[in-house]
PQR file with spaces between the fields and no chain letter, atoms N, CA, C, O and H, PARSE charges and radii, in Angstrom:
ATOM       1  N    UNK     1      78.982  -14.760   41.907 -0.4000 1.5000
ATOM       2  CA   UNK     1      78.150  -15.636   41.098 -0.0000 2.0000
ATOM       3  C    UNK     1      78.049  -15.047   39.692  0.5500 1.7000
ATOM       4  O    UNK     1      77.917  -13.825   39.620 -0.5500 1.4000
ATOM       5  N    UNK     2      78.103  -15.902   38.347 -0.4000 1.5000
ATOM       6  CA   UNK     2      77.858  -15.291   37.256 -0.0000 2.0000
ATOM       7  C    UNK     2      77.107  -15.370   36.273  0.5500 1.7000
ATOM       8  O    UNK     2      76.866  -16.403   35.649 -0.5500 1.4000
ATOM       9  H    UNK     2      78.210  -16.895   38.406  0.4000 1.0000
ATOM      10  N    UNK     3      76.483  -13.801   35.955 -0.4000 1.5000
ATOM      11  CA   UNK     3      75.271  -13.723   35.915 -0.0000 2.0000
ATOM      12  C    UNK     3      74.722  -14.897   34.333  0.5500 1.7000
ATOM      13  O    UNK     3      75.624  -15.221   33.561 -0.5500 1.4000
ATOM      14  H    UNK     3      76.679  -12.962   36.461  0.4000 1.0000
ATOM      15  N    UNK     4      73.598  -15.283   34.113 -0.4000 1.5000
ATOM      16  CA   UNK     4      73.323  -15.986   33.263 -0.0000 2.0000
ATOM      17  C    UNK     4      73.127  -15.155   31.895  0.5500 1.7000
ATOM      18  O    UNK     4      72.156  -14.429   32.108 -0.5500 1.4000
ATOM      19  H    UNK     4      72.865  -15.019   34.740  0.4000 1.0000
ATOM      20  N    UNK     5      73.541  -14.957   30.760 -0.4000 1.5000
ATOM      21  CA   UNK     5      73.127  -14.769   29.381 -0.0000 2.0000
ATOM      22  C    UNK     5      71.570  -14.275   29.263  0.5500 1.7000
ATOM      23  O    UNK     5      70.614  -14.926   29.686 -0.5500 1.4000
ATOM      24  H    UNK     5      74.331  -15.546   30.587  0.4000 1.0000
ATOM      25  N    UNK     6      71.532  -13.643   28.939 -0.4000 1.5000
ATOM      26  CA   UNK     6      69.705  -12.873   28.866 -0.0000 2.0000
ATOM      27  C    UNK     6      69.870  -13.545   27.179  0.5500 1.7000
ATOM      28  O    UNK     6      70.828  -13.592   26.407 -0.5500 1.4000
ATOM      29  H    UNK     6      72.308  -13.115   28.596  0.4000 1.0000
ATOM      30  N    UNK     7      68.350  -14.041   27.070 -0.4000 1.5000
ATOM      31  CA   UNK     7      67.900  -14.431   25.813 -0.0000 2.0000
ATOM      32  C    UNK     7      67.013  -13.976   25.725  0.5500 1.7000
ATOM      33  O    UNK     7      66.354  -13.521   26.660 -0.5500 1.4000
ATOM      34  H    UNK     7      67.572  -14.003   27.697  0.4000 1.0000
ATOM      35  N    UNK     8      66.672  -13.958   24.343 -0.4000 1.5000
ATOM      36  CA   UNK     8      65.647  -13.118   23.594 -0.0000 2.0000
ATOM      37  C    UNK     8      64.003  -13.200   24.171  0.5500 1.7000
ATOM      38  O    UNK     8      63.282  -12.203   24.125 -0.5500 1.4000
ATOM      39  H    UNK     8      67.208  -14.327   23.583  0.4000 1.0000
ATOM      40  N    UNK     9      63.646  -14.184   24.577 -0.4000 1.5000
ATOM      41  CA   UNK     9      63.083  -14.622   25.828 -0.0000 2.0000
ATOM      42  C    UNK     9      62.565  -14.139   26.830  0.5500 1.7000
ATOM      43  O    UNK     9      61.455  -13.802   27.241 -0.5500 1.4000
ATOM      44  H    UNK     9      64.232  -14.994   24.615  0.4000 1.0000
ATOM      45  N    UNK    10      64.000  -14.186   27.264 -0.4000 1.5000
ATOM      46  CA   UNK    10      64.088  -13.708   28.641 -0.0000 2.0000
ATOM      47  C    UNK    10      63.737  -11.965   29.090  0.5500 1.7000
ATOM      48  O    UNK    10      63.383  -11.456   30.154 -0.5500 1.4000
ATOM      49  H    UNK    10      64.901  -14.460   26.930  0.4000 1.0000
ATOM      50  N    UNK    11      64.058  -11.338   27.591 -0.4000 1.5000
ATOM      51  CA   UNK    11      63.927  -10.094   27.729 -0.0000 2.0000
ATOM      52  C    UNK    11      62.907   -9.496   27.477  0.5500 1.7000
ATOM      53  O    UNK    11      62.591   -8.426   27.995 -0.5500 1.4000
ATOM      54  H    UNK    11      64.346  -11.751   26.727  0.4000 1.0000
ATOM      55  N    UNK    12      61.969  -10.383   26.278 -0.4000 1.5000
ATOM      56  CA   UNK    12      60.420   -9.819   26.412 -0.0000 2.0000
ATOM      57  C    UNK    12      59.765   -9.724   27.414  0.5500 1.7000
ATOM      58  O    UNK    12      59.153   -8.758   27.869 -0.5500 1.4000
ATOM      59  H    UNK    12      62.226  -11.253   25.857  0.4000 1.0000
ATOM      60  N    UNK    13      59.976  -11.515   28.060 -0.4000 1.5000
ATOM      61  CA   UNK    13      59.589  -11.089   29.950 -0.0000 2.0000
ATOM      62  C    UNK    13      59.525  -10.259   30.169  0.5500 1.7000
ATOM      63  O    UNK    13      58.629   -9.450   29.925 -0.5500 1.4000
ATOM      64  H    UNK    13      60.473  -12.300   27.690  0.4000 1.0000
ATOM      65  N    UNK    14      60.778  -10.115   30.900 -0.4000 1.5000
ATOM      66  CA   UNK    14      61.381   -8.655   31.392 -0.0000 2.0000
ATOM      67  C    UNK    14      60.771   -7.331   31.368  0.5500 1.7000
ATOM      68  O    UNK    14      60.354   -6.576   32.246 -0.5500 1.4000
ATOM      69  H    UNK    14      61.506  -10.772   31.098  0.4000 1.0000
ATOM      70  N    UNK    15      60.870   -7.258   29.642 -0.4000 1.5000
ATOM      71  CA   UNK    15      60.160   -5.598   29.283 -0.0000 2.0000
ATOM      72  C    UNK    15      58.213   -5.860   29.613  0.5500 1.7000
ATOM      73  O    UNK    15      57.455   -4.922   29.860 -0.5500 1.4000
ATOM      74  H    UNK    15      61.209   -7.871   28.928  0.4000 1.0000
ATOM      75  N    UNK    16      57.767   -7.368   29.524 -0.4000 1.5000
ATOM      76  CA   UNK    16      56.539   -7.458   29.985 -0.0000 2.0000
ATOM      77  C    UNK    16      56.197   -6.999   31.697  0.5500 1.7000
ATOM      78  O    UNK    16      55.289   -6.286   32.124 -0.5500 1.4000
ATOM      79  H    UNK    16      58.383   -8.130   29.324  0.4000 1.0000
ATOM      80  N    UNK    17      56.976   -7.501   32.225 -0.4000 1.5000
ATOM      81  CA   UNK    17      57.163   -7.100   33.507 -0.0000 2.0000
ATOM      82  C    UNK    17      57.476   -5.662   33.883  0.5500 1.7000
ATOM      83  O    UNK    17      56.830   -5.230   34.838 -0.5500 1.4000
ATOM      84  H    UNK    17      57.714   -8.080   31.878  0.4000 1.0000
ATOM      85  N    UNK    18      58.401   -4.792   33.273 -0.4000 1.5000
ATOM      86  CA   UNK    18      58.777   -4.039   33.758 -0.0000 2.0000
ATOM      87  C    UNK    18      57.343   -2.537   32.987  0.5500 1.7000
ATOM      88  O    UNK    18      56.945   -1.457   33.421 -0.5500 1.4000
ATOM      89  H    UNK    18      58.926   -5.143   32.498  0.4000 1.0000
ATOM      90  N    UNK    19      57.135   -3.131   32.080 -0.4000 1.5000
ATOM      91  CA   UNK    19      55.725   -2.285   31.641 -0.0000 2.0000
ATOM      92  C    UNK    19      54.402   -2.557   32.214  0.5500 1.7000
ATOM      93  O    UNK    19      53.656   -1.592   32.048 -0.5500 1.4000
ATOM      94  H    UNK    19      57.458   -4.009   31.727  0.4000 1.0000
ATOM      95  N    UNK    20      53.651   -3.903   33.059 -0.4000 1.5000
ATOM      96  CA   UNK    20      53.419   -3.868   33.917 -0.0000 2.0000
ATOM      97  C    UNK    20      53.354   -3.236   35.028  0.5500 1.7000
ATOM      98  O    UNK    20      52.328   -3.144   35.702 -0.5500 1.4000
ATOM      99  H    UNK    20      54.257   -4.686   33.194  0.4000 1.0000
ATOM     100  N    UNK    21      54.531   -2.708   35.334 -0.4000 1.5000
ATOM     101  CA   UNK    21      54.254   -2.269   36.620 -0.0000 2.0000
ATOM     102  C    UNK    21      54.723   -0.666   36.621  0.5500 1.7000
ATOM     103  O    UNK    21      55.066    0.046   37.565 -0.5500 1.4000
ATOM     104  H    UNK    21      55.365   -2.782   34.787  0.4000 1.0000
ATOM     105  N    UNK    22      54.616   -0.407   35.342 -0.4000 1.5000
ATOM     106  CA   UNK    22      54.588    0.917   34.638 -0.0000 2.0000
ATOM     107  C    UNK    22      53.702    1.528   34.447  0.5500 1.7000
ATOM     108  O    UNK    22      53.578    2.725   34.706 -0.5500 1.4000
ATOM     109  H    UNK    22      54.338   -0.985   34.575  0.4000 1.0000
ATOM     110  N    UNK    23      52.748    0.661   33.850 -0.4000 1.5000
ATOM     111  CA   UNK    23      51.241    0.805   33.909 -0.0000 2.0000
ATOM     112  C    UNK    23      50.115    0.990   34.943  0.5500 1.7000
ATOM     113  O    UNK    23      48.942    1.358   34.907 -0.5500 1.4000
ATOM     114  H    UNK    23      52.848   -0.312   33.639  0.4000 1.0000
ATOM     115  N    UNK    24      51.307    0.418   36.228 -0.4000 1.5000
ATOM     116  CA   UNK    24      50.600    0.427   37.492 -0.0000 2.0000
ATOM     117  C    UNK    24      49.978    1.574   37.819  0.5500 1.7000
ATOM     118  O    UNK    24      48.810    1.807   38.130 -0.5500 1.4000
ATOM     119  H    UNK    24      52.260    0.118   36.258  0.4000 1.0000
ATOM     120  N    UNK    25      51.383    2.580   37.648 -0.4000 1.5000
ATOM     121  CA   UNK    25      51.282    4.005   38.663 -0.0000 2.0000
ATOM     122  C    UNK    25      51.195    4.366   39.838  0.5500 1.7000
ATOM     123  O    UNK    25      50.680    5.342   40.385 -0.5500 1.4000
ATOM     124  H    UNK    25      52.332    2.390   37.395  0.4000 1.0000
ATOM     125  N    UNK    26      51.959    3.155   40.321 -0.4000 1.5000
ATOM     126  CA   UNK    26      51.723    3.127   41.445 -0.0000 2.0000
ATOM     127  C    UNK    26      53.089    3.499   42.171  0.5500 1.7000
ATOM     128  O    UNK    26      53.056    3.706   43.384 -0.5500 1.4000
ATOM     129  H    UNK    26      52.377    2.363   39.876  0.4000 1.0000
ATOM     130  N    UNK    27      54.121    3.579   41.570 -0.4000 1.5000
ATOM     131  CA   UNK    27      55.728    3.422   41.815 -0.0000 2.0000
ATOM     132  C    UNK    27      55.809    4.879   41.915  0.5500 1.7000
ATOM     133  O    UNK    27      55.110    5.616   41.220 -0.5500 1.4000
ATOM     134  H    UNK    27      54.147    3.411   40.585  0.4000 1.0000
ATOM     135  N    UNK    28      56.946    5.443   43.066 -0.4000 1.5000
ATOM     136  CA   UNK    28      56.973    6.630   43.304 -0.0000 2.0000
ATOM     137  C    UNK    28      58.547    7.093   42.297  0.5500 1.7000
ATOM     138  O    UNK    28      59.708    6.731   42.488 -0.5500 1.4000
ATOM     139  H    UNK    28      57.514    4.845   43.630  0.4000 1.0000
ATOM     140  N    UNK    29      58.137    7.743   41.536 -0.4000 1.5000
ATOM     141  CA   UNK    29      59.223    9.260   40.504 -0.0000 2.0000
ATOM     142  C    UNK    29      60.553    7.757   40.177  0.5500 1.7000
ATOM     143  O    UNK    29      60.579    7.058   39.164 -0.5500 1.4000
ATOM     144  H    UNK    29      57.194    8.036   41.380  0.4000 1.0000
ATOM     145  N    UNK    30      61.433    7.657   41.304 -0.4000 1.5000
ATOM     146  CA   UNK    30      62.533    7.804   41.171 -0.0000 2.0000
ATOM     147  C    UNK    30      62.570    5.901   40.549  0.5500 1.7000
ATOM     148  O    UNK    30      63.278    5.436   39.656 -0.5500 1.4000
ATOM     149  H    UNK    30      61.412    8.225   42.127  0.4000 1.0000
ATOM     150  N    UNK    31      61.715    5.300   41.270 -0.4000 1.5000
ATOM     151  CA   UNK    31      61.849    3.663   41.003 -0.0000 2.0000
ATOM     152  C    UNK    31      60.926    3.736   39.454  0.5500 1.7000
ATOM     153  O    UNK    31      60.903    2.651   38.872 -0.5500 1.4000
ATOM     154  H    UNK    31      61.140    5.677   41.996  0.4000 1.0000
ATOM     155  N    UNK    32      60.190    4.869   38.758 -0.4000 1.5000
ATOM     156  CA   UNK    32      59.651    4.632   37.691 -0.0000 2.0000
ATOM     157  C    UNK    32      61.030    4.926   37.081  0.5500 1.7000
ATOM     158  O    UNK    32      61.384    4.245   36.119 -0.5500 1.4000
ATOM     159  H    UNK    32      60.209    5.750   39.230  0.4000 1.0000
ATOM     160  N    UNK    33      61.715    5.741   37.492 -0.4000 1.5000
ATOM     161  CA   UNK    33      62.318    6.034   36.110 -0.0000 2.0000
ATOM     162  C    UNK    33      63.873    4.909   35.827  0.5500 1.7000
ATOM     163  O    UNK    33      64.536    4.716   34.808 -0.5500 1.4000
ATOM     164  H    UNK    33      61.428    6.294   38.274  0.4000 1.0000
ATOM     165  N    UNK    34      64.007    4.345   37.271 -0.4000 1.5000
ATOM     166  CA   UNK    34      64.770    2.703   37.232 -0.0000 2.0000
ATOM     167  C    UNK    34      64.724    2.466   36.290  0.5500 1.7000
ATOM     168  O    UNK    34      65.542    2.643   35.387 -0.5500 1.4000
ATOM     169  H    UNK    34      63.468    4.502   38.099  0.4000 1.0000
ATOM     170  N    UNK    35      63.075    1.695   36.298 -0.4000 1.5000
ATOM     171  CA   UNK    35      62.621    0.702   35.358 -0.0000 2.0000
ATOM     172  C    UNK    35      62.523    1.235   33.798  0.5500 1.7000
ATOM     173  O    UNK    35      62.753    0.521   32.822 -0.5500 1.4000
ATOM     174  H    UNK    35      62.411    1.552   37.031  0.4000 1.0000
ATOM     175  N    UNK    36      62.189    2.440   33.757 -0.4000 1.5000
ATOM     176  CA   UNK    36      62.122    3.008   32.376 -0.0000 2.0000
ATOM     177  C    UNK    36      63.387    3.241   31.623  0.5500 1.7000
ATOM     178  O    UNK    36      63.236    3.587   30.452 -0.5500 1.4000
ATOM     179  H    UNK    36      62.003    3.020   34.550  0.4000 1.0000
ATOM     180  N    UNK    37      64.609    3.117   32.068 -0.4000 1.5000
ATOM     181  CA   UNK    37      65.745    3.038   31.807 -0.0000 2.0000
ATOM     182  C    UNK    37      66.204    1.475   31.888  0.5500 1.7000
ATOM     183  O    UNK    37      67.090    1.163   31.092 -0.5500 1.4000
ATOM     184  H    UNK    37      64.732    2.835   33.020  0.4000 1.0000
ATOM     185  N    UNK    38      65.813    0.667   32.572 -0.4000 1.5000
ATOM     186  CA   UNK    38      66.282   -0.204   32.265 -0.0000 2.0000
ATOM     187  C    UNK    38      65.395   -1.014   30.903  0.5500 1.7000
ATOM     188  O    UNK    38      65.789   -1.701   29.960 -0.5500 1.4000
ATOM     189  H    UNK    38      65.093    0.920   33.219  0.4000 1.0000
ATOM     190  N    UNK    39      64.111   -0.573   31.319 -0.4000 1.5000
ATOM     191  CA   UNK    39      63.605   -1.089   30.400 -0.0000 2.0000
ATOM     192  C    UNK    39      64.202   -0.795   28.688  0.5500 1.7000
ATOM     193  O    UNK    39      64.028   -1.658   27.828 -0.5500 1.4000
ATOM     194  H    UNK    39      63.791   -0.015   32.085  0.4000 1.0000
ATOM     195  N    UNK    40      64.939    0.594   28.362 -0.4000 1.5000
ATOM     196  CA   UNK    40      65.705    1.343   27.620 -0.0000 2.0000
ATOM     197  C    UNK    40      66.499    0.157   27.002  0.5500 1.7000
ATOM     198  O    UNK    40      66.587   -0.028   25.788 -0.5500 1.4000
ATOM     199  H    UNK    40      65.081    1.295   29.060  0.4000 1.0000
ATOM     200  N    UNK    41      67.139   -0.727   28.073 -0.4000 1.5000
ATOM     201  CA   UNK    41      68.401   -1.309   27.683 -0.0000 2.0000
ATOM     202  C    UNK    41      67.532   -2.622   27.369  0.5500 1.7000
ATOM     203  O    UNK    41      67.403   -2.836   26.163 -0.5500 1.4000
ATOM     204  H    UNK    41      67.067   -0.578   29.059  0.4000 1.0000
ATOM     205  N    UNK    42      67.002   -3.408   28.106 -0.4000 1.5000
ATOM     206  CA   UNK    42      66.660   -4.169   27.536 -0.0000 2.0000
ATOM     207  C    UNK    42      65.847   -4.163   26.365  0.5500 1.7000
ATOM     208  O    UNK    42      65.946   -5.141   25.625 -0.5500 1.4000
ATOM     209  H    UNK    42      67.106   -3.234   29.085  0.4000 1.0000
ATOM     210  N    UNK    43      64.870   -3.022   25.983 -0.4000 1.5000
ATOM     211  CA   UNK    43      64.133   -3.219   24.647 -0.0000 2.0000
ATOM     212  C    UNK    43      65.217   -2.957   23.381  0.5500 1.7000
ATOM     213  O    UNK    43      64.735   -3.088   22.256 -0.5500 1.4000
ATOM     214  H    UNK    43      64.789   -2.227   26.585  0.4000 1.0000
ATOM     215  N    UNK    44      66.802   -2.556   23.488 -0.4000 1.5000
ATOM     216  CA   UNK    44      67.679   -2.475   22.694 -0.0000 2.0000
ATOM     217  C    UNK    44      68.215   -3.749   22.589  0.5500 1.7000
ATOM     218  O    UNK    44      69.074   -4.006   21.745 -0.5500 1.4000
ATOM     219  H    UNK    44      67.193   -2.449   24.402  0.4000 1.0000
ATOM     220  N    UNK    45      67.910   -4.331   23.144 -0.4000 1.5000
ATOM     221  CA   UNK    45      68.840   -5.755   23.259 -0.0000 2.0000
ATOM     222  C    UNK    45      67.861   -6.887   22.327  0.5500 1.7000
ATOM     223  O    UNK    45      68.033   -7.934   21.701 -0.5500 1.4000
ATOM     224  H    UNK    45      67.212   -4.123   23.829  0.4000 1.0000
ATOM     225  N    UNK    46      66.801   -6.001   22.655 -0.4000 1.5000
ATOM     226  CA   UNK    46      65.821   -6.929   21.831 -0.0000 2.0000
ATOM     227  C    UNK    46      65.997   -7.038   20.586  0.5500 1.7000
ATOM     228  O    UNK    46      66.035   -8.089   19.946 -0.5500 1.4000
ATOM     229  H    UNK    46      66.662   -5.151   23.163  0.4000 1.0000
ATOM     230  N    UNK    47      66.141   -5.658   20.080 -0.4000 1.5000
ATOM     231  CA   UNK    47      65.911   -5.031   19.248 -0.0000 2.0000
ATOM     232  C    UNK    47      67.408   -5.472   18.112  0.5500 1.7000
ATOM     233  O    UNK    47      67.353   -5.500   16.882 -0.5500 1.4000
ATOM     234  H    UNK    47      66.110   -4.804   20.600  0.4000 1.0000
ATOM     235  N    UNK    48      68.241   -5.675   18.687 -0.4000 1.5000
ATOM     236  CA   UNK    48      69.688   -6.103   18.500 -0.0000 2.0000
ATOM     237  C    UNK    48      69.645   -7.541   18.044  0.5500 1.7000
ATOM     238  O    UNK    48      70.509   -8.039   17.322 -0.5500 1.4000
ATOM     239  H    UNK    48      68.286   -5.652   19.685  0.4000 1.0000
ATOM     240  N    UNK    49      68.357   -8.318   18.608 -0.4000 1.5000
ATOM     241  CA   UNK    49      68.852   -9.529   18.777 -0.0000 2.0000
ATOM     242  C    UNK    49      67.597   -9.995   16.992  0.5500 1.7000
ATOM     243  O    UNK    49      67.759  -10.798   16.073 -0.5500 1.4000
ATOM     244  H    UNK    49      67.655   -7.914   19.195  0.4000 1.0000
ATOM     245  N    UNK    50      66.661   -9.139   17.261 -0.4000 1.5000
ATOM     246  CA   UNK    50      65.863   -9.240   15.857 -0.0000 2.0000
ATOM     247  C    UNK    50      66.975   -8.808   14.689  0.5500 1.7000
ATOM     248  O    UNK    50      67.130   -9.611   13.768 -0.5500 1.4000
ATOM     249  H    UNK    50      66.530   -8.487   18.008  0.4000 1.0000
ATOM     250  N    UNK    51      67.677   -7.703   14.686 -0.4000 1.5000
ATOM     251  CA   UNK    51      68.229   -7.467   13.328 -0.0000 2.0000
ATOM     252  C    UNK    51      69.098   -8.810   13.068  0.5500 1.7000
ATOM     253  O    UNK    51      69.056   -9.296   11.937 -0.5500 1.4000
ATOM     254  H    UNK    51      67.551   -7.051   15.434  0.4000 1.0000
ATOM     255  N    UNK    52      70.023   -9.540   14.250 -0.4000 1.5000
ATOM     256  CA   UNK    52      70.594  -10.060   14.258 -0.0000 2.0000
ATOM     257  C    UNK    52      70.213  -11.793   13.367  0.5500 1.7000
ATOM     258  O    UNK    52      70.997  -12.379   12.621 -0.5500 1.4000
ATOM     259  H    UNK    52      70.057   -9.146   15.168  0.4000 1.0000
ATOM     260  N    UNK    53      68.885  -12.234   13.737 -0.4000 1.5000
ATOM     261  CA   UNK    53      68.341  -13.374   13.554 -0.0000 2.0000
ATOM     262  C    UNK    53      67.531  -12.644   11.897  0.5500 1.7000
ATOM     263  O    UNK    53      66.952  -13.477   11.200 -0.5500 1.4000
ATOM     264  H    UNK    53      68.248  -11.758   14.343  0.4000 1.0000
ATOM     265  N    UNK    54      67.542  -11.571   11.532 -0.4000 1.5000
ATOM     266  CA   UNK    54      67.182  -11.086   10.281 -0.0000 2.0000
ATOM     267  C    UNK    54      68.394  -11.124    9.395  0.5500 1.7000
ATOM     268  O    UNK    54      68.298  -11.358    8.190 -0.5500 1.4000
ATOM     269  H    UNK    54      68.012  -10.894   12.098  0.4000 1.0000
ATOM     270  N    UNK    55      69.447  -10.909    9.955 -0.4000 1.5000
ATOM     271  CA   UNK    55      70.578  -10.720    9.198 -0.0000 2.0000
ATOM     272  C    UNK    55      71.392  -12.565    8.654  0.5500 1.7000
ATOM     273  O    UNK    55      72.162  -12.917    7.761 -0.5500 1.4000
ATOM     274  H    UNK    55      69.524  -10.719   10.934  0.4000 1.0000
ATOM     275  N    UNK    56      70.647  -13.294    9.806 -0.4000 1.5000
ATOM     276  CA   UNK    56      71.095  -14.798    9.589 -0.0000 2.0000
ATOM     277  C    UNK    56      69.695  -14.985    8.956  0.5500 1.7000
ATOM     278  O    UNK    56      69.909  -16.198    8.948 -0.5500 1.4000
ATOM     279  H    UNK    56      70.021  -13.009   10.532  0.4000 1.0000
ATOM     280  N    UNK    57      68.890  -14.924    8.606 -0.4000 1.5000
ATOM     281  CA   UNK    57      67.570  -15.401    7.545 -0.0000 2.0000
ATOM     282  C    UNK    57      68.284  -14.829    6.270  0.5500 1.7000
ATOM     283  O    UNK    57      68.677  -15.655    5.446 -0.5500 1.4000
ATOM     284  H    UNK    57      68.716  -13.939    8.613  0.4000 1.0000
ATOM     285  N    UNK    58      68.452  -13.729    6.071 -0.4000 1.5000
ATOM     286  CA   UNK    58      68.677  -13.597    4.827 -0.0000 2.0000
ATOM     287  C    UNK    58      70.200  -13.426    4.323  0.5500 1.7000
ATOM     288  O    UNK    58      70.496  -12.438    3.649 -0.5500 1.4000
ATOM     289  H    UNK    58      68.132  -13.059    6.740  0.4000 1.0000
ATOM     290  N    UNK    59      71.048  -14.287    4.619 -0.4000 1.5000
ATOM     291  CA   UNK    59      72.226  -15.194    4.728 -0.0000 2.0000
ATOM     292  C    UNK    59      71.576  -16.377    4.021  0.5500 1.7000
ATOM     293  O    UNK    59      71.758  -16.691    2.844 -0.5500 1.4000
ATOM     294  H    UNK    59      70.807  -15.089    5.166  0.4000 1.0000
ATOM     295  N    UNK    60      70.561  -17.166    5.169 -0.4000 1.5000
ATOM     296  CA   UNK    60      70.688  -18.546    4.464 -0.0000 2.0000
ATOM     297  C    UNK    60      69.718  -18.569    3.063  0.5500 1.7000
ATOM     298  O    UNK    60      69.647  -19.484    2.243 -0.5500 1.4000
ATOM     299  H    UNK    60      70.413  -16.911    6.124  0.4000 1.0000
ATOM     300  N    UNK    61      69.026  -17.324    3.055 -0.4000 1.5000
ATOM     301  CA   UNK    61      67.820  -17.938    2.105 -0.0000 2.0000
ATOM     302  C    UNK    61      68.618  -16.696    0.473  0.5500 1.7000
ATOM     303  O    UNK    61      68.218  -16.469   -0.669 -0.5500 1.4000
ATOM     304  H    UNK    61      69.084  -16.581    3.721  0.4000 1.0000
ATOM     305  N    UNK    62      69.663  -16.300    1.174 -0.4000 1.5000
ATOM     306  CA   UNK    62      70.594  -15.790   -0.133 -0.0000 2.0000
ATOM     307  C    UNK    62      71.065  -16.621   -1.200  0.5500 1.7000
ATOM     308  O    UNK    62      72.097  -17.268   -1.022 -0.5500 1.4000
ATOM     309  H    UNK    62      69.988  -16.485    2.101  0.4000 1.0000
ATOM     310  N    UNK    63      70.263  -16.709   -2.605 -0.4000 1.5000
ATOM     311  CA   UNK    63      71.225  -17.392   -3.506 -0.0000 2.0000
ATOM     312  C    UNK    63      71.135  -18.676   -2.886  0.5500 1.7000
ATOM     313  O    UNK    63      72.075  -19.196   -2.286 -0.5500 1.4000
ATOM     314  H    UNK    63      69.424  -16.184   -2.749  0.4000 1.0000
ATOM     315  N    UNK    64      70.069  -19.159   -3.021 -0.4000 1.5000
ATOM     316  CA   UNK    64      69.431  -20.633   -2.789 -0.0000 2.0000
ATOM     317  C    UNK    64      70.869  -21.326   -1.476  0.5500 1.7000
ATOM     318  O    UNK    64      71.646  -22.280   -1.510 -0.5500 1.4000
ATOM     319  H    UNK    64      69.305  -18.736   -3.508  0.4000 1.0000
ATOM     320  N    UNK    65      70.624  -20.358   -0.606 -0.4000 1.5000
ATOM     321  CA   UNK    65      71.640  -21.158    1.003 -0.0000 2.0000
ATOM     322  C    UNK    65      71.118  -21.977    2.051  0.5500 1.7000
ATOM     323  O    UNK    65      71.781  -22.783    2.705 -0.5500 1.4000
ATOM     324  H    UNK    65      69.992  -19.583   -0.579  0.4000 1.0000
ATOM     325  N    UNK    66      69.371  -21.631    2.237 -0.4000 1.5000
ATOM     326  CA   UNK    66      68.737  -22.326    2.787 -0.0000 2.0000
ATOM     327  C    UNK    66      68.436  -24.027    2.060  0.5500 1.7000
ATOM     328  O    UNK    66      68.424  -25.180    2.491 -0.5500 1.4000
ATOM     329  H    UNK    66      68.832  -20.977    1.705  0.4000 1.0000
ATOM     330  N    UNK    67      68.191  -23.245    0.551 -0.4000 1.5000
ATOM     331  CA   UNK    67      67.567  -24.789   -0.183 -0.0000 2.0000
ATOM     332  C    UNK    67      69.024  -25.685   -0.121  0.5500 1.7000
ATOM     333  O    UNK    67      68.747  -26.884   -0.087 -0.5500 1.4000
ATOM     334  H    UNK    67      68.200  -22.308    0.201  0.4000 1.0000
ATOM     335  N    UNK    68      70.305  -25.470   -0.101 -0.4000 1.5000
ATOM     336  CA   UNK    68      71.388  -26.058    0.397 -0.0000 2.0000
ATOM     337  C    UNK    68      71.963  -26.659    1.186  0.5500 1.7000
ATOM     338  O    UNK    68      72.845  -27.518    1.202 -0.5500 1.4000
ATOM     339  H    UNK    68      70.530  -24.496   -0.129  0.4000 1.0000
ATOM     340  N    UNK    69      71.213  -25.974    2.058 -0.4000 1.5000
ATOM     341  CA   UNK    69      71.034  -26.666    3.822 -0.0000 2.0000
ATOM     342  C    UNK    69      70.110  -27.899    4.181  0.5500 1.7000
ATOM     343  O    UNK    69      70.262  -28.852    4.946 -0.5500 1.4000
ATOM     344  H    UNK    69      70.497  -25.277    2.044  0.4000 1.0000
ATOM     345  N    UNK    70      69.152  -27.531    3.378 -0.4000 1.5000
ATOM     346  CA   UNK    70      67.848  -28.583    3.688 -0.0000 2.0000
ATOM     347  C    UNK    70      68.737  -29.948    3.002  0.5500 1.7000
ATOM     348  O    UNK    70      69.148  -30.887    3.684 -0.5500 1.4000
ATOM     349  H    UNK    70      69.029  -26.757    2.757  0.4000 1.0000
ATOM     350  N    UNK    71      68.952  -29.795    1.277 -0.4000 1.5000
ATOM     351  CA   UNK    71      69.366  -30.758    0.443 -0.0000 2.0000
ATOM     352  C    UNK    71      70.897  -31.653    1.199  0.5500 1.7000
ATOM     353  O    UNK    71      71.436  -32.576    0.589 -0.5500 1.4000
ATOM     354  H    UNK    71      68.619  -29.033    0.723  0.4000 1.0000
């Protein structure tokens, strides 16, 4: 089966969830440190996906590109 595209979304979830139950303390050593690693990858992805949607804002609003778009 193949897996679905994680969106920006999808991954705050995620890191909401996975800090949740981080916060718990309730998880024994080896399943905290799962999640704290995965959580690793997904808060990079996040993090990837902000520069990314920063790097297309200031593209369009470069040298009147947005007011170009609208017009």
């Amino acid at each position: 089966m193949a897996k679905k595209k994680m969106t920006f979304e999808d991954a705050v979830k995620r890191l909401e969830e996975i800090v949740q139950e981080l916060e718990d303390g309730q998880l024994p050593l080896e399943r905290a440190m799962e999640l704290f690693s995965e959580g690793v990858v997904v808060s990079r992805f996040c993090q990837s996906a902000l520069q990314t949607a920063e790097q297309r804002i200031m593209l369009l609003t470069a040298e009147g590109g947005l007011k170009e778009m609208i017009t």
